[in-house]
N, C-alpha and C positions, 0 to 999 in steps of 0.2 A: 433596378439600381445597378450603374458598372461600376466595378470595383474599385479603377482610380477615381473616380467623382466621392466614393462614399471618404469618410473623415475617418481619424485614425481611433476616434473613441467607438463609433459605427465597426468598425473592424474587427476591434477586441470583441465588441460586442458577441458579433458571427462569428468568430474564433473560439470564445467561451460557448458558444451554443452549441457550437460543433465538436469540440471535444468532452463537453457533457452528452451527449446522443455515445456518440461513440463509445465513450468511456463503458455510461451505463451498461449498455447492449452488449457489450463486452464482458463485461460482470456479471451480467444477468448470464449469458449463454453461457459462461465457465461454470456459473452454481447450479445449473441446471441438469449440463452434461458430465460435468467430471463426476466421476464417482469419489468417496469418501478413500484417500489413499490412510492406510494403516502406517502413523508415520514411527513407529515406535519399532519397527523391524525396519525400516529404511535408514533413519537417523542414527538409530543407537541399539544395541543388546542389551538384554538381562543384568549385564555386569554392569551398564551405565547407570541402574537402578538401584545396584545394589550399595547396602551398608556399608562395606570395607572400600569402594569405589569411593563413595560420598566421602567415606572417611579422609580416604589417603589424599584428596584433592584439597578438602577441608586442612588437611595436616599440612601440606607442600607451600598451599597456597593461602591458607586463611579464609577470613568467610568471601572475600572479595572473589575468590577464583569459585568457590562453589557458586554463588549468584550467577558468575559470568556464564559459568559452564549451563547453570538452567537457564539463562538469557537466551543463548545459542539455539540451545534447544527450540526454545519457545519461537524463536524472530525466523528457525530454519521454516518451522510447521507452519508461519504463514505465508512459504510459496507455493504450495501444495495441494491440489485438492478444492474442496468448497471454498476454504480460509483461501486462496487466492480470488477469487472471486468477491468475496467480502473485504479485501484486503485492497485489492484496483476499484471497490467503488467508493471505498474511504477517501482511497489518492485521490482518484480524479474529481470528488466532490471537492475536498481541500484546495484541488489545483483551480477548482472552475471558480470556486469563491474566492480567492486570491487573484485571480485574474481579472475576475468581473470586479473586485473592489480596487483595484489599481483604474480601469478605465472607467468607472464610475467617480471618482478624484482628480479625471484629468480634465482640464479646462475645456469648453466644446471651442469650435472654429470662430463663432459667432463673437467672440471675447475679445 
């Protein structure tokens, strides 16, 4: 099949195919080889754990700034490590189902 002959839902198609391989393989070989990064001395110290920490953030800002601050926390820990890995094969499944359900919706040539 040459490429301009194929139709533009055939494309997507190979498109989604291809950056599901990708994706996966990508994912797969990060969780494989990275080792488990200790994010808890990289992100933050002792003190970010600590009571009068919690407190004073709790105090400044209310519960909404405590939330956000362990949001941070938690959203940094999945570039890191294995959690990247699992993190790019979440996306790129998202991405390839989203994609394939857009050219699966579009009308074929034949119409």
């Amino acid at each position: 099949m040459e490429w301009k002959a194929a139709n533009l839902k055939t494309r997507l198609y190979i498109v989604t195919a291809t950056i599901l391989v990708v994706g996966v393989t990508t994912a797969i070989l990060i969780y494989f080889t990275v080792g488990e990064i200790d994010t808890e001395n990289i992100f933050s110290n002792q003190l970010d754990e600590s009571k009068s920490y919690q407190r004073s953030l709790e105090l400044y800002g209310g519960k909404a700034n405590l939330l956000a601050s362990q949001f941070m926390q938690w959203f940094n820990g999945l570039w890191h490590g294995k959690s990247l890995g699992i993190t790019l094969g979440w996306i790129t499944g998202i991405v390839c189902c989203l994609l394939f359900l857009f050219a699966y919706n579009l009308p074929s040539d034949s119409e």
